[in-house]
Each structure stands twice: as structure tokens, then as C-alpha cells.
C-alpha positions, 0 to 999 in steps of 0.5 A, spaced: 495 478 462 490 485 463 491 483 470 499 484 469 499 489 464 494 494 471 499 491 476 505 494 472 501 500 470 500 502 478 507 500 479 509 505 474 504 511 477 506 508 484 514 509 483 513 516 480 509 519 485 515 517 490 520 519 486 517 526 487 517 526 493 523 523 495 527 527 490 524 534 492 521 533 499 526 528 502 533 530 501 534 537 501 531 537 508 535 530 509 529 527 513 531 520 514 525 516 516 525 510 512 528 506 507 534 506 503 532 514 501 533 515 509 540 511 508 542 515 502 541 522 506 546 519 511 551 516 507 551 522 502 553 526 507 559 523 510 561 520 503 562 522 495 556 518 493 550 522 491 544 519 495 541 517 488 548 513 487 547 510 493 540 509 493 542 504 486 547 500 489 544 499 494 537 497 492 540 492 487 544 488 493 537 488 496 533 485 490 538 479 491 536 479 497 529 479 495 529 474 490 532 468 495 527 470 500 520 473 497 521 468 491 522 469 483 514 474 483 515 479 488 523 479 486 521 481 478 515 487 480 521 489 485 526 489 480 522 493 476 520 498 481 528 499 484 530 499 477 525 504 475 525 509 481 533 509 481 533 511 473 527 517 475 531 520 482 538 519 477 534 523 472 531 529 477 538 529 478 541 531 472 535 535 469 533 539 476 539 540 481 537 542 488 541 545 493 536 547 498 529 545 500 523 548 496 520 552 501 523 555 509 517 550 512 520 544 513 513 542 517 510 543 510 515 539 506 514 534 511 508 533 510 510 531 504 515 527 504 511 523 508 504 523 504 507 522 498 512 516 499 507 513 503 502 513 497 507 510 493 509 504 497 502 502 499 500 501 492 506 497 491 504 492 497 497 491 493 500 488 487 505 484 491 511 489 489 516 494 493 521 500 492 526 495 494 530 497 499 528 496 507 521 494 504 524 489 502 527 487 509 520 489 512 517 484 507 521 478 509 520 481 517 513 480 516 513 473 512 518 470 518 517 473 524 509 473 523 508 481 524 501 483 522 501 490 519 507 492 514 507 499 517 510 495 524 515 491 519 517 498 517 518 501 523 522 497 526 525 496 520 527 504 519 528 506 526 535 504 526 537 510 521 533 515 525 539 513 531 544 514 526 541 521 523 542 523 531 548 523 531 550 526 523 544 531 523 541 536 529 536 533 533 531 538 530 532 534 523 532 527 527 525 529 531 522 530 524 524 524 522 522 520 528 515 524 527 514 522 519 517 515 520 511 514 526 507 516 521 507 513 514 508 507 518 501 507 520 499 511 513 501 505 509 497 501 514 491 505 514 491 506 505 492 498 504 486 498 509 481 501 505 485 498 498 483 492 501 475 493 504 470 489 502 463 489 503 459 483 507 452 482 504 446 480 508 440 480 504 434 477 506 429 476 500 423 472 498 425 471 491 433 469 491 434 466 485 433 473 481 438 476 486 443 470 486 444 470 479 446 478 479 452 476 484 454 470 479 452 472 472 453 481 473 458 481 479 461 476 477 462 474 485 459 468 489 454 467 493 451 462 499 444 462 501 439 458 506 432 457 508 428 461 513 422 463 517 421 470 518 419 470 527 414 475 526 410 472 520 413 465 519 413 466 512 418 462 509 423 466 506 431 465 504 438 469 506 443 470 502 450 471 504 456 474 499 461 479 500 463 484 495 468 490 493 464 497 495 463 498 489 460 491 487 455 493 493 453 499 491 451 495 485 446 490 487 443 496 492 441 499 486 439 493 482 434 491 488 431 499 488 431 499 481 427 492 480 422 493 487 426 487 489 423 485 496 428 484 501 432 486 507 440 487 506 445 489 511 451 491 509 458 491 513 465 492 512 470 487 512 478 489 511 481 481 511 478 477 505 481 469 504 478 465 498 478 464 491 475 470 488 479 476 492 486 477 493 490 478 500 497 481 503 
């Protein structure tokens, strides 16, 4: 339950950091790259609908899409974060219209239209959610044509309105979209990576019950150890293996120090954990 109630808490801060950077960054320099916000730029250019609007309707026929493809888990959180980014845009329309861009600098707008949504959307990915929209389609690209990274899934998922804004915007705007659509993709990578870094223990020590029952009992991790002879002295020690989040690692350092504990400990940074313990993308 507490697990679930973090989960939505993220959902919820994650949602509104796009809303902010959707509604005042993204549609008053009609920057296209990505998702179903991109779409709304174009489509509320050549027709009645607001981009709010269109974003709304279209996020709920991708939630279906969603429900059948990703299943009834993924489908809830999504519904939950479409329903709430639709309601957060509709409401920044009505409370704060804007009829031009905040600033003449659209390098600086840019910056964060792309920053901000980026944020947003990788945070969704870590708890098995999305915005709806194409990330729904860049999930189920990812799922069923074994893509590796989400941010490649996106990219090809969004290059198809950067073409279209072609041929609705200038070529400047399209370049600008081009450019923010390359770089969030590998934005949400590179964010979902350190969210997603582990760090794996090496520990060498002569007393390993001491330090295992830390891991077990205080880190509340698991550990393996084996025998061993050090090559210099032949004196029998053991190593011992885990791995740890940066946190917990920074943790049994400074339980090692602090108790004058004997031991050697190597430490390196891991990005894909399987097992039972840690979640994964």
C-alpha cells in the first residue's frame, strides 16, 4: 500500500511538471517533437479544436490501446496520469490564456519544453506508468519489437509529426522540434539510468558475519559470500558479494569505517538489475 501510495505521489508531481512545460513552453512556440502534445500543436492549427481538447480525446483512445496491449496495471496508472494531465492543461487554459510565448527566446523556451516533459516522463516509466499518448505506442514498440532503450521507442514513435510540422510550421520551428525531439529522447534514457543505478559490492573481510547481518537485518538486501586465501599471506579470509542502491552503499561504507571493521570494499555502478529485491524497466 505505501508502495502504491509513492508510486501515485510521483505520478502526480511528474504529471504536473509536464503540464508546465507542456502548456507554457510547448504550444505557444508550437514545438512538435513528441507525443500527442506535438500532434495537438498541428491539429489545433488546422482545425476548432484547442490542443488541450485534442490532446483529451486522443489520450483516451490510446488508454484503450493501452489496456489491451500493456495490461490492466499499466492501463490504471496511465489512466490516472492522462485523466489528470488532460484536467491540469484544460485548467491552465482557462485560468492563464496565452496567446504568444513568454519570452522572444525560443532557444531558451526550448530548453525547456524539452527539460521539463523529459523529467516528467521518465519518472512515469520508473513506476510502470505514462502520459498516455505516443508513450503508450513507444511502450508497446518497445515491448514488441524488442527496442532496448524507451528514448529510441519515442524517437521513432515522434518522428512522424516532426514531418508533418514541415509542412504546417516554417522550417525554423520544424528544426527546433527536430532538435528537442533528439534530445529528450536521450534525456529520458540518461535520467531512467541514474534512477535505475545500482551499486555492486566486493567486500573482502576477515570477520563476515558482522557485515552480512548489516546487509540482511539494516539494508534489509541479501548477500553471497565464499571462502578465500589472501595470495600475499595465505591467510583465510572471505569475500563477500551484494548489490546495493548508492544510498544503501554509501551506508555500509560508513558502517565499516565507523566500527574499524577489516575489510577491503570495491564498489561499481551497475544500470540493469534482475532479481528479487529490485525492480526493472
Amino acid at each position: 500500500m505505501l508502495k502504491q501510495i509513492k508510486n501515485f505521489l510521483i505520478m502526480t508531481l511528474s504529471i504536473t511538471i509536464m503540464a508546465i512545460g507542456v502548456y507554457y513552453f510547448k504550444f505557444p512556440n508550437n514545438f512538435t517533437f513528441g507525443g500527442v502534445t506535438g500532434a495537438a500543436v498541428v491539429f489545433a492549427k488546422i482545425t476548432p479544436l484547442s490542443a488541450s481538447m485534442f490532446s483529451t480525446i486522443v489520450n483516451m483512445l490510446l488508454l484503450v490501446v493501452g489496456f489491451f496491449f500493456l495490461g490492466k496495471d499499466f492501463a490504471i496508472k496511465t489512466t490516472y496520469a492522462t485523466i489528470l494531465l488532460s484536467v491540469e492543461l484544460l485548467v491552465l487554459e482557462k485560468l492563464d490564456p496565452l496567446t504568444h510565448p513568454l519570452s522572444n527566446e525560443p532557444m531558451l523556451e526550448l530548453i525547456f519544453a524539452i527539460a521539463l516533459p523529459a523529467i516528467a516522463s521518465a519518472l512515469l516509466f520508473y513506476v510502470g506508468a505514462s502520459s498516455g499518448g505516443t508513450d503508450v505506442i513507444a511502450m508497446i514498440v518497445k515491448k514488441y519489437a524488442h527496442v532496448e532503450n524507451i528514448g529510441m521507442a519515442l524517437f521513432l514513435t515522434d518522428l512522424v509529426m516532426i514531418i508533418i510540422a514541415c509542412f504546417v510550421f516554417d522550417i525554423k520551428t520544424a528544426l527546433y522540434s527536430f532538435v528537442g525531439l533528439v534530445v529528450k529522447s536521450f534525456m529520458i534514457d540518461a535520467i531512467i539510468e541514474n534512477i535505475m543505478l545500482r551499486k555492486s559490492i566486493m567486500l573482502i573481510c576477515d570477520d563476515k558475519d558482522v557485515i552480512c547481518d548489516y546487509i540482511t537485518n539494516t539494508l534489509e538486501k541479501s548477500a553471497t559470500y565464499v571462502e578465500a586465501r589472501g595470495a600475499y599471506t595465505g591467510e583465510r579470509n572471505y569475500i563477500v558479494f551484494s548489490t546495493l542502491t548508492k544510498k544503501q552503499a554509501i551506508e555500509l561504507r560508513s558502517f565499516i569505517h565507523q566500527n574499524k571493521l577489516h575489510a577491503f570494499m570495491s564498489v561499481m555502478s551497475t544500470s540493469e538489475v534482475f532479481g528479487k529485491g529490485f525492480s526493472s524497466l
